[in-house]
C-alpha positions as CSV (number, residue, x, y, z in Angstrom):
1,X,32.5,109.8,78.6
2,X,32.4,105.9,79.3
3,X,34.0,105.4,76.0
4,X,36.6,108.1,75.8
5,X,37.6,106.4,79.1
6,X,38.1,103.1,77.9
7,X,40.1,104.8,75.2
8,X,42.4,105.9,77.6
9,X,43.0,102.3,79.3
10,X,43.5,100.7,75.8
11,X,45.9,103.4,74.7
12,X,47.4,102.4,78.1
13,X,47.6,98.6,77.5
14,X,48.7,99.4,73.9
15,X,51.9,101.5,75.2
16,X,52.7,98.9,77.9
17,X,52.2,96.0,75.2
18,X,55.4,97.5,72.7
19,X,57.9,96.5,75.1
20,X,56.3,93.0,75.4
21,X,55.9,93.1,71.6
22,X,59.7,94.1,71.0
23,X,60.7,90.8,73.8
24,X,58.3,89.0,71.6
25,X,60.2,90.1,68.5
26,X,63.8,88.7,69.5
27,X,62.4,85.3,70.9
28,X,60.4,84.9,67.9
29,X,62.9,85.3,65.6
30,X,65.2,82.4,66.7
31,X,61.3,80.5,66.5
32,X,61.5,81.6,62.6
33,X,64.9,80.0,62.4
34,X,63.5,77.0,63.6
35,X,60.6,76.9,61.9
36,X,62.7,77.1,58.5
37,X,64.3,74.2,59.4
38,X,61.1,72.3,59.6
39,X,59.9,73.6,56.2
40,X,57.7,76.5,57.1
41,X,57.8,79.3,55.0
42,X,57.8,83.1,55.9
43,X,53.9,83.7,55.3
44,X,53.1,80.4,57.0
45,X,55.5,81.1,60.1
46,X,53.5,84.5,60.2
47,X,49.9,83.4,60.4
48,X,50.9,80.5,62.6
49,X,52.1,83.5,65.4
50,X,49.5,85.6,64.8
51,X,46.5,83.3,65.6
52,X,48.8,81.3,68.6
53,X,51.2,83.2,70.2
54,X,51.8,80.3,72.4
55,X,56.0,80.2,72.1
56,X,56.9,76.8,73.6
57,X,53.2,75.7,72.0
58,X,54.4,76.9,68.9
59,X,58.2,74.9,68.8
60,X,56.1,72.0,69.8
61,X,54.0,72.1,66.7
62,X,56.6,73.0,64.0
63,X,58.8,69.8,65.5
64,X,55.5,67.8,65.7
65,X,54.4,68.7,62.0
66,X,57.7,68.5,60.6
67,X,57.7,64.2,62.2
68,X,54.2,63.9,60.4
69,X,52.8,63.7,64.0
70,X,48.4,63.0,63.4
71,X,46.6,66.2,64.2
72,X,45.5,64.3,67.9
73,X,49.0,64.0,69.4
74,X,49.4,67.7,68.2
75,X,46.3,69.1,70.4
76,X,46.8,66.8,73.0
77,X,50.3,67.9,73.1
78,X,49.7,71.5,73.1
79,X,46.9,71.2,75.5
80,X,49.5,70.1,78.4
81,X,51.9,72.4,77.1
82,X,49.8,75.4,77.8
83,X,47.4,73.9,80.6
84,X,49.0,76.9,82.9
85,X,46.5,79.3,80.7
86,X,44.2,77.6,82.1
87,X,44.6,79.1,85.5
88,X,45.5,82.2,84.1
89,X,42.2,82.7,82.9
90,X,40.6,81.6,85.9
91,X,42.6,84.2,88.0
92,X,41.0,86.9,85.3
93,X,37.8,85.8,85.7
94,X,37.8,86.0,89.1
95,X,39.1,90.1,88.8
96,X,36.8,91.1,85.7
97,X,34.2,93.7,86.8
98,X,30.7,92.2,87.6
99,X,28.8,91.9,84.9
100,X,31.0,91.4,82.3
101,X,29.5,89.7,78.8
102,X,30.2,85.9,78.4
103,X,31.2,86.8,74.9
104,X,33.7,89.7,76.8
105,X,35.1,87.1,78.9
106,X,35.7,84.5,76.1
107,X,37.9,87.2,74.3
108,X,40.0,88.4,77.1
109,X,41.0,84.5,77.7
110,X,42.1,84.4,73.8
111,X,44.5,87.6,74.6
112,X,46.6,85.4,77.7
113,X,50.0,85.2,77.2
114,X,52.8,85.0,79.9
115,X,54.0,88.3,80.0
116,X,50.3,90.0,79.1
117,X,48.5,88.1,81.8
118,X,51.2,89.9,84.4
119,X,50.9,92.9,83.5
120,X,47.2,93.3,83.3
121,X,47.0,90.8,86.7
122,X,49.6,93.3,88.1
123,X,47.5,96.7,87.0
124,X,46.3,98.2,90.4
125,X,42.4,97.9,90.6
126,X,40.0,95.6,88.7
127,X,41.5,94.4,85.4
128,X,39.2,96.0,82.5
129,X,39.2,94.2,79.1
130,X,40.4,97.4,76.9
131,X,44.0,97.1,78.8
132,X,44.2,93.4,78.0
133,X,43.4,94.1,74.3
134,X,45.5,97.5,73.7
135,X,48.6,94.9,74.6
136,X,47.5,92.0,72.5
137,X,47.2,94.2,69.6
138,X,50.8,96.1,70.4
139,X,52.8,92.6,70.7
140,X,51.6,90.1,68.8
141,X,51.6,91.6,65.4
142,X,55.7,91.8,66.4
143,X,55.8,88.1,67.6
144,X,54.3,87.5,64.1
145,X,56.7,89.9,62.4
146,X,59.8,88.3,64.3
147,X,58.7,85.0,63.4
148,X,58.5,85.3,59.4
149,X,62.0,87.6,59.4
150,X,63.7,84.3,61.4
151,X,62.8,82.4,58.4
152,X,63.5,84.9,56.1
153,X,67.0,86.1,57.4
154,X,67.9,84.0,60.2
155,X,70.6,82.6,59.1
156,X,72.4,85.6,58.1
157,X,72.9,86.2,61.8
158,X,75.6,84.2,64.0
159,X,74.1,82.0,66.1
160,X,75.1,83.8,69.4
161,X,73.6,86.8,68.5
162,X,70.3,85.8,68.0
163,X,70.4,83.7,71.3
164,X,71.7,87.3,72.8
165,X,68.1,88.7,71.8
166,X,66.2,86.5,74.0
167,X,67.7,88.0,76.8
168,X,64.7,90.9,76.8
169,X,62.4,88.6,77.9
170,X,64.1,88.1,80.5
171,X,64.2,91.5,81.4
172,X,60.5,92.3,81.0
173,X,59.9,89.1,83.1
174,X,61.2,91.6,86.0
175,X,60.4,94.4,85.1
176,X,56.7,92.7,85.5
177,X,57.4,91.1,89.0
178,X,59.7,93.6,90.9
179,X,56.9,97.1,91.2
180,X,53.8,94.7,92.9
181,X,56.6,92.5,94.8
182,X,58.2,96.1,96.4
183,X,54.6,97.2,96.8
184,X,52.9,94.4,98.8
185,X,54.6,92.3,101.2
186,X,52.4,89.0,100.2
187,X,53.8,89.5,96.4
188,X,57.2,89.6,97.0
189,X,57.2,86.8,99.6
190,X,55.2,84.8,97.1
191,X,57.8,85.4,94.2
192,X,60.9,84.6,96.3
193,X,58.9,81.2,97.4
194,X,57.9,80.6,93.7
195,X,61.9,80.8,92.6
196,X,63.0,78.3,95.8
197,X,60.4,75.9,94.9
198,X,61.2,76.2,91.1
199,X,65.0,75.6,91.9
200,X,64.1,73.1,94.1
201,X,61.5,71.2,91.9
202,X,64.5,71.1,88.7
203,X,66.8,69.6,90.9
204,X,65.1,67.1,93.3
205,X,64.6,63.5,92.5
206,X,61.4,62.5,91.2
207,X,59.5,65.6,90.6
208,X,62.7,66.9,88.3
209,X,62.4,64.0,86.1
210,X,58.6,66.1,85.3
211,X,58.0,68.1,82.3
212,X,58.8,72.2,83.1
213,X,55.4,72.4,81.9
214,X,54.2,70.2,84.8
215,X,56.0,71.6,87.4
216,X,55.0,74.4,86.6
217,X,51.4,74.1,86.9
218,X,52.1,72.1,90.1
219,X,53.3,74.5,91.6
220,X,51.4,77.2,90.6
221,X,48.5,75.4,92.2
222,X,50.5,74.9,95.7
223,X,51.7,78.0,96.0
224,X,48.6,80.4,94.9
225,X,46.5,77.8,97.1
226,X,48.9,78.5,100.6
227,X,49.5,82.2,99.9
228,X,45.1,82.1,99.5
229,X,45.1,80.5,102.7
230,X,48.0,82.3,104.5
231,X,47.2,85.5,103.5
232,X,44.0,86.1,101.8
233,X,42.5,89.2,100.0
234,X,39.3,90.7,101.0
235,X,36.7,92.9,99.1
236,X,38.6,96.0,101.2
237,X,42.0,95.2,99.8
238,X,40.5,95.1,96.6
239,X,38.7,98.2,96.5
240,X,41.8,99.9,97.5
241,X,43.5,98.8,94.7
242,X,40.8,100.1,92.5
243,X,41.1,103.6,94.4
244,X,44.5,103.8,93.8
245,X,44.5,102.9,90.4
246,X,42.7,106.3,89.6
247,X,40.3,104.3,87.0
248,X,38.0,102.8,90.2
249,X,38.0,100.2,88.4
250,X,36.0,101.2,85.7
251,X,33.3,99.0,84.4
């Protein structure tokens, strides 16, 4: 029984993963392009997607490799790129069902990505690892795929139309924050802070001249440490989440 359910929530994550994994195809191909201008070929773009995944991590390193950066600029590098995984995975943690393996843990961080951390943080009830890895396994192999066809055939397309692709993202970016944000009052105030502060952050003195990476972690910080303070979850809120979810948050 316990394992025809956690079927049922991969199959789940798997569906919800395509659309990610066909947003992951577009932006990935314009990656490809890029990565053919730094040398790469197709099977080498290819394996470098499907073991990172990490998009701005990954135009980082093809740029660094391609200036004969030293393999220590290259992980420092990608370390502050994606230091907001970081809290991603800490926010997880927090949510995984008690008693969940080290080893369990360990392999849900390795599925993070942007969009894949929203929509399994966003899932009503307590986020089960099977979800997480039903949508790895639906989008990445297409971030991979997009990847070695940009350095196949990237230039056959005009340069418009393959920035016109990236415009999915954008799309599953609220299609992810809109359903919670409607939902719970604390969400959607949260979000509309989030793009103030963003806005305000790219265009005020000082903090502008800052990485995007930076500010973002900045203010992801601030702002999930008021909203904590402001308006707090309990154990209650949680377990009606769970409820509603119509999993109970199965363990």
């Amino acid at each position: 029984m316990r394992m025809r359910h956690n079927k049922e929530i991969f199959i789940n994550g798997y569906r919800h993963g395509i659309p990610i994994g066909l947003g992951y195809f577009a932006v990935a191909f314009s990656l490809g392009i890029a990565a053919r201008e730094y040398g790469f070929s197709a099977a080498q773009g290819f394996l470098a997607s499907l073991v990172t995944y990490a998009s701005a991590g990954q135009y980082m390193g093809f740029a660094l490799y391609a200036t004969n950066a030293t393999l220590i600029e290259l992980i420092i590098l990608t370390f502050i790129i994606n230091a907001r995984y970081i809290l991603m995975g800490f926010a997880l943690n927090q949510r995984m069902p008690e008693g969940t393996p080290l080893r369990t843990r360990l392999l849900v961080s390795s599925c993070i990505t942007d969009e894949i951390f929203g929509i399994t943080i966003a899932r009503p009830g307590v986020p089960t690892p099977f979800y997480t890895f039903g949508a790895l396994i639906a989008a990445v192999p297409l971030w991979a795929l997009g990847t070695a066809l940009g350095i196949s055939m990237g230039n056959i397309l005009p340069a418009r139309v393959v920035s016109a692709l990236s415009v999915a993202l954008f799309g599953m970016f609220i299609a992810v924050i809109v359903p919670p944000s409607r939902k719970d009052r604390a969400i959607g105030i949260a979000v509309l802070t989030s793009f103030a502060f963003s806005y305000a952050f790219a265009n005020l003195p000082l903090v502008s001249e800052l990485s995007e990476g930076n500010r973002t972690i900045i203010l992801t910080i601030a702002i999930s440490a008021l909203f904590a303070a402001l308006m707090p979850r309990t154990n209650k809120d949680i377990s009606t989440d769970a409820a509603d979810s119509g999993d109970g948050g199965a363990k």
